[in-house]
C-alpha positions as CSV (number, residue, x, y, z in Angstrom):
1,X,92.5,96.0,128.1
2,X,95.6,98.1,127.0
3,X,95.3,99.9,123.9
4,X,97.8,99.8,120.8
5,X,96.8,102.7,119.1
6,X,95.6,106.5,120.8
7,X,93.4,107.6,118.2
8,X,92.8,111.7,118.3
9,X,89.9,112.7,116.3
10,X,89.1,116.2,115.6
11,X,85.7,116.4,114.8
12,X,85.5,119.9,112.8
13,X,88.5,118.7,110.3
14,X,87.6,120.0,106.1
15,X,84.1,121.1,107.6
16,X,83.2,117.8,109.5
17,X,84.6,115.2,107.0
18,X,86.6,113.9,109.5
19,X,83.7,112.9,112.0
20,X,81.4,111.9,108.8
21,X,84.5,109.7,107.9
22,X,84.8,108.1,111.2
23,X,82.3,105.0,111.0
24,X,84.3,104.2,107.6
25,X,87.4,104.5,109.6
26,X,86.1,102.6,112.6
27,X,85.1,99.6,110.2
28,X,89.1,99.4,109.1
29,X,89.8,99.0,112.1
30,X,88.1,96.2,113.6
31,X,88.1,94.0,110.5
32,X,91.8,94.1,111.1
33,X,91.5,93.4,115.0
34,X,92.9,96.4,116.0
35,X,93.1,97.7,119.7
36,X,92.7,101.5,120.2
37,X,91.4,104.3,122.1
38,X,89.3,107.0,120.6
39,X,89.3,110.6,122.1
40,X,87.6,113.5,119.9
41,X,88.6,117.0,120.8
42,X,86.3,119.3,121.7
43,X,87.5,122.4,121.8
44,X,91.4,124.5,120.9
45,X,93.9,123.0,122.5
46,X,91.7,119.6,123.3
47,X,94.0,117.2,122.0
48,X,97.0,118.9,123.7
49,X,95.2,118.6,127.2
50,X,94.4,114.6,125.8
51,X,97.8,114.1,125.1
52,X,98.6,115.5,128.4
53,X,96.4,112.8,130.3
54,X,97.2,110.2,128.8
55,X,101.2,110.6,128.6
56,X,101.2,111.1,132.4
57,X,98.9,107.7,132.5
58,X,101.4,105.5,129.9
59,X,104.6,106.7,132.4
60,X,103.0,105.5,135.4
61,X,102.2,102.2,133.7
62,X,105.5,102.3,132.0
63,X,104.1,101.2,129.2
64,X,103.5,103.4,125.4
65,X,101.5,102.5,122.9
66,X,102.8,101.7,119.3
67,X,101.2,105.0,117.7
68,X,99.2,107.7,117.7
69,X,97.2,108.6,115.1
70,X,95.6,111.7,114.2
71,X,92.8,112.2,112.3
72,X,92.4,115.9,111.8
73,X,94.5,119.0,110.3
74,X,97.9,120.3,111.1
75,X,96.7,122.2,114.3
76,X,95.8,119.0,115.9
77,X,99.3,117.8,114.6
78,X,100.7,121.2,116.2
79,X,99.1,120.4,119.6
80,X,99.9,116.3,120.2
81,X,103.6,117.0,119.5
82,X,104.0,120.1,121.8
83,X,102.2,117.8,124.9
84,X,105.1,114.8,123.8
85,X,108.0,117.0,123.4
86,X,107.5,119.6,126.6
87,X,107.3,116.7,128.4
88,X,110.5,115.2,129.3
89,X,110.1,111.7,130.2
90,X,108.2,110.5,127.5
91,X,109.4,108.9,124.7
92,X,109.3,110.5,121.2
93,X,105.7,107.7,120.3
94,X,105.1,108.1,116.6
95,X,102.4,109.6,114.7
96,X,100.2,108.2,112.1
97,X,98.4,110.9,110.6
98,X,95.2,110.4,108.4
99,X,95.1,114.2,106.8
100,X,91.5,115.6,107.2
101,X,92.2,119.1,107.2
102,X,90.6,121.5,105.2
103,X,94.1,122.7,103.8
104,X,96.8,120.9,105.4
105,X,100.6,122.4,104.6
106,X,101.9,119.3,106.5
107,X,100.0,116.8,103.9
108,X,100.9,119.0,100.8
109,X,104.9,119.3,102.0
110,X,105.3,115.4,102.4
111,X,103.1,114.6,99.3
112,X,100.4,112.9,101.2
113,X,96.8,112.7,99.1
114,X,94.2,112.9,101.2
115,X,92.1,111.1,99.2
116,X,94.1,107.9,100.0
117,X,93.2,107.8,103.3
118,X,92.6,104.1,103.7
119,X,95.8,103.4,102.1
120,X,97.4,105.2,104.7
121,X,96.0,104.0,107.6
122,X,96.3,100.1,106.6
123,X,99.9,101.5,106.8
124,X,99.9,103.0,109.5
125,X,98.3,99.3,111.1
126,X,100.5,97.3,109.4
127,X,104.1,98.5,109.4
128,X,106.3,99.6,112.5
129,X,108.6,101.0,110.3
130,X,108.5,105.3,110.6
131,X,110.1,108.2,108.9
132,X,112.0,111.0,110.6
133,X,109.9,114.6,109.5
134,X,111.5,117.7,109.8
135,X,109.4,119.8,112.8
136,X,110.4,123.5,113.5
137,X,111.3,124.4,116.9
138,X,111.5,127.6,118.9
139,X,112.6,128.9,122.3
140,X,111.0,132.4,123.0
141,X,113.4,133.3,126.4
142,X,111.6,136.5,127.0
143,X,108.9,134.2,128.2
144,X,110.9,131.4,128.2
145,X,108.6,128.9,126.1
146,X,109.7,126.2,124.0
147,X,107.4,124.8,121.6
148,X,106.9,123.9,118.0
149,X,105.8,124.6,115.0
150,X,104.8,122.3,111.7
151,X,104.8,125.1,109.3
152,X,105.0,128.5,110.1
153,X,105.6,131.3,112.8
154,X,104.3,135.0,111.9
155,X,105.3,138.3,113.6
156,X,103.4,141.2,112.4
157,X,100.9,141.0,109.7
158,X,99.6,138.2,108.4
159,X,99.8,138.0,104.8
160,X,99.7,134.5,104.2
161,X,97.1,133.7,101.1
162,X,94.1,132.1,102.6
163,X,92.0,129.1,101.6
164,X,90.9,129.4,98.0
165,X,93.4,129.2,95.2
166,X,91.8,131.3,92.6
167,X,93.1,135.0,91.4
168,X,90.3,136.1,92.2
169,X,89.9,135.2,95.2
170,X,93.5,136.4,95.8
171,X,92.6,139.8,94.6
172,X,90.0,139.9,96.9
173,X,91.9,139.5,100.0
174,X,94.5,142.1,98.7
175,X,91.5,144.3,98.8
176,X,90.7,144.0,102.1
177,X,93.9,144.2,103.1
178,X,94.7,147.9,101.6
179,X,93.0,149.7,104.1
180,X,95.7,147.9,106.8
181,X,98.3,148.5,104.7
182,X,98.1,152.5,105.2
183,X,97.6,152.2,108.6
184,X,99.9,149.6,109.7
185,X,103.1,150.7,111.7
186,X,106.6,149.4,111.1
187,X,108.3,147.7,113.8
188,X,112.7,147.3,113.8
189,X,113.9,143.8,113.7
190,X,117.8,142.5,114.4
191,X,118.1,139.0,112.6
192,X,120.8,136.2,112.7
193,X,121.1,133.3,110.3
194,X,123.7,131.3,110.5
195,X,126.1,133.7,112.5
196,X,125.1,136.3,110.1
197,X,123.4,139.7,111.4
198,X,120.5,141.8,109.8
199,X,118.8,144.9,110.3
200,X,115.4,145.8,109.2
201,X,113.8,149.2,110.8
202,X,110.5,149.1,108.5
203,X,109.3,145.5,109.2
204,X,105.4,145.4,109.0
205,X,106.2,141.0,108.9
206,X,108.8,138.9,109.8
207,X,107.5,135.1,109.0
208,X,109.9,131.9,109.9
209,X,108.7,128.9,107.5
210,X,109.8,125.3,107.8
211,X,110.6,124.4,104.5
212,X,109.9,120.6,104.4
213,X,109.8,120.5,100.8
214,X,113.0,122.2,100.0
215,X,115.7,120.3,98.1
216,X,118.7,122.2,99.8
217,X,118.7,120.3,103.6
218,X,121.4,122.8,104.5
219,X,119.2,125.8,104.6
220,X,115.5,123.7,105.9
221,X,114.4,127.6,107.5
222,X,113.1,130.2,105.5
223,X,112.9,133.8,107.0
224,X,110.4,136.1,105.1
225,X,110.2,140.1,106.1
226,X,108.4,142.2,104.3
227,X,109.0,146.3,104.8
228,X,106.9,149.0,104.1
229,X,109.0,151.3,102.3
230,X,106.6,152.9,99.8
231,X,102.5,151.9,100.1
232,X,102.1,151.5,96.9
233,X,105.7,149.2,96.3
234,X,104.3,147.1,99.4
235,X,100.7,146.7,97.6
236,X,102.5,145.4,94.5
237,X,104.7,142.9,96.6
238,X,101.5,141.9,98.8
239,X,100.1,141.1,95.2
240,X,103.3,139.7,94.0
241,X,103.1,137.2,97.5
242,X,99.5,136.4,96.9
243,X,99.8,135.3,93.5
244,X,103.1,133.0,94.1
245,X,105.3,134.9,92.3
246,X,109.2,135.6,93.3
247,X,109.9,139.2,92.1
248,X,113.2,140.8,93.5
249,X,111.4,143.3,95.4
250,X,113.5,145.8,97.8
251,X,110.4,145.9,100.3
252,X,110.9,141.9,100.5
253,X,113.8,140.1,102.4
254,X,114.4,135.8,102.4
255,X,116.8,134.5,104.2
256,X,117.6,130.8,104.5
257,X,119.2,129.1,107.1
258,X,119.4,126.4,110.0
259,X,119.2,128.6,112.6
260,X,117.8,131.9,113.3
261,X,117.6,134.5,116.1
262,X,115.1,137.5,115.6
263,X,114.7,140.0,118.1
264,X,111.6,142.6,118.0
265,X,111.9,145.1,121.2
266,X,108.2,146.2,120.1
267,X,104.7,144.7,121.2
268,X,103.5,143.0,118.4
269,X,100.9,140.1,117.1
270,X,102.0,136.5,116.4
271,X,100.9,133.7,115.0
272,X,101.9,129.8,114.8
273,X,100.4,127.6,112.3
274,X,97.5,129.3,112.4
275,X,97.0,129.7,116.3
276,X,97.4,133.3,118.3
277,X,100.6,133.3,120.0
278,X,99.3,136.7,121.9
279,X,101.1,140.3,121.6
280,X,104.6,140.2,122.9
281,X,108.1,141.3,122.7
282,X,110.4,138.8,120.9
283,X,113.6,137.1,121.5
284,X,113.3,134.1,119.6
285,X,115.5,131.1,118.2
286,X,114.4,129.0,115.5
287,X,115.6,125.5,114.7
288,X,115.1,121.9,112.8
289,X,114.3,119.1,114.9
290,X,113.2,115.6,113.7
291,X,110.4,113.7,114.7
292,X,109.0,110.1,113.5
293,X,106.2,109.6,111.8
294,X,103.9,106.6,109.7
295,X,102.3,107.4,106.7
């Protein structure tokens, strides 16, 4: 029996809410006679390796199903779209996604409450009818990879505020970050945006953002580089970042844009959405791409 829906559940979504939510989700489903597959990752990169197995199946067969829908956080997202789009015959299938992620960016940017869950995936079920998201791209020709991103690409430190929203909780982590801070070395950085070329010699981050939410659809990349001038003018802007606030700051560059080329000629960490992207020397482009989605 051929399948309508590939259903991708990862079970470790918002500290197993996903998998405790499953029989809830299951019961949805077949009261409204709906014909899926369930896979449940086990491990990173699990539902990329799913994907994988069953794109190569549904090209032999010739034959795609309506959706796929994830149930799970913006990783799993991150991983489903990079099997579809490094592969080159399959179509672009669309994705339902039922937001179980502890703190999903990708729910937050299109205004997706998770706590309407059902009301998503009756939906998802019940209309064909998708919307194109904006889904960062990249081409790293160093190592020649192409890939995507849903939210964000980090070079260099990571400085991004972590789960928990409270000051105090932000102080915290500005604490434990000090120590670093002294000890961190500066990397150069040659930047283009839009034709337009940068220099930073005292880069410590450079950070390429996909800014779903942002009313200007000319300029839908945001590139963040912070440099460590003065240790105790970086502290304040690593607070300044932490707590949300948008100081003019000479330590703190952004830069907005369609595209953007960044070249670092220095062995240093990355980062996307979340995920290791190893220690490397960059030559990367960054652009928009759209991709459809139910919700």
């Amino acid at each position: 029996m051929s399948s309508d829906y590939l259903i991708i559940l990862n079970p470790k979504a918002d500290n197993g809410k996903a998998k405790k939510n499953w029989p809830n989700i299951k019961n949805i489903l077949e009261s409204n006679k709906v014909k899926y597959k369930l896979r449940i990752t086990r491990k990173i990169n699990h539902a990329k390796s799913i994907t994988n197995y069953y794109l190569n199946k549904w090209e032999k067969q010739n034959k795609f199903p309506k959706c796929i829908i994830i149930v799970g956080g913006d990783g799993t997202i991150n991983e489903v779209l990079n099997a579809i789009l490094s592969d080159k015959a399959a179509p672009n299938i669309p994705i339902g996604f039922l937001p179980f992620g502890k703190n999903t960016k990708f729910a937050k940017a299109n205004k997706i409450n998770k706590s309407e869950w059902k009301k998503i995936l009756l939906n998802i079920i019940n209309n064909d009818n998708y919307k194109n998201i904006s889904i960062g791209n990249f081409n790293e020709k160093i190592k020649q990879e192409n890939g995507i991103f849903i939210n964000q690409i980090v070079i260099g430190m990571d400085i991004n505020p972590k789960n928990g929203s409270n000051k105090f909780y932000k102080l915290k982590q500005l604490i434990a970050l000090v120590p670093l801070l002294y000890n961190v070395d500066c990397f150069n950085t040659k930047v283009t945006v839009d034709s337009k070329e940068y220099s930073f010699k005292k880069a410590i981050t450079c950070s390429v953002t996909n800014e779903i939410t942002n009313d200007n659809k000319e300029e839908p990349l945001r590139l963040l580089i912070i440099e460590k001038r003065n240790i105790f003018k970086l502290i304040y802007t690593i607070l300044a970042i932490l707590m949300g606030k948008s100081y003019k700051l000479k330590s703190l560059h952004k830069l907005y844009g369609k595209n953007i080329h960044l070249s670092v000629p220095s062995l240093e960490y990355g980062k996307i959405d979340g995920n290791n992207f190893g220690s490397r020397f960059y030559d990367i482009e960054y652009r928009i791409i759209q991709y459809p989605f139910i919700m």
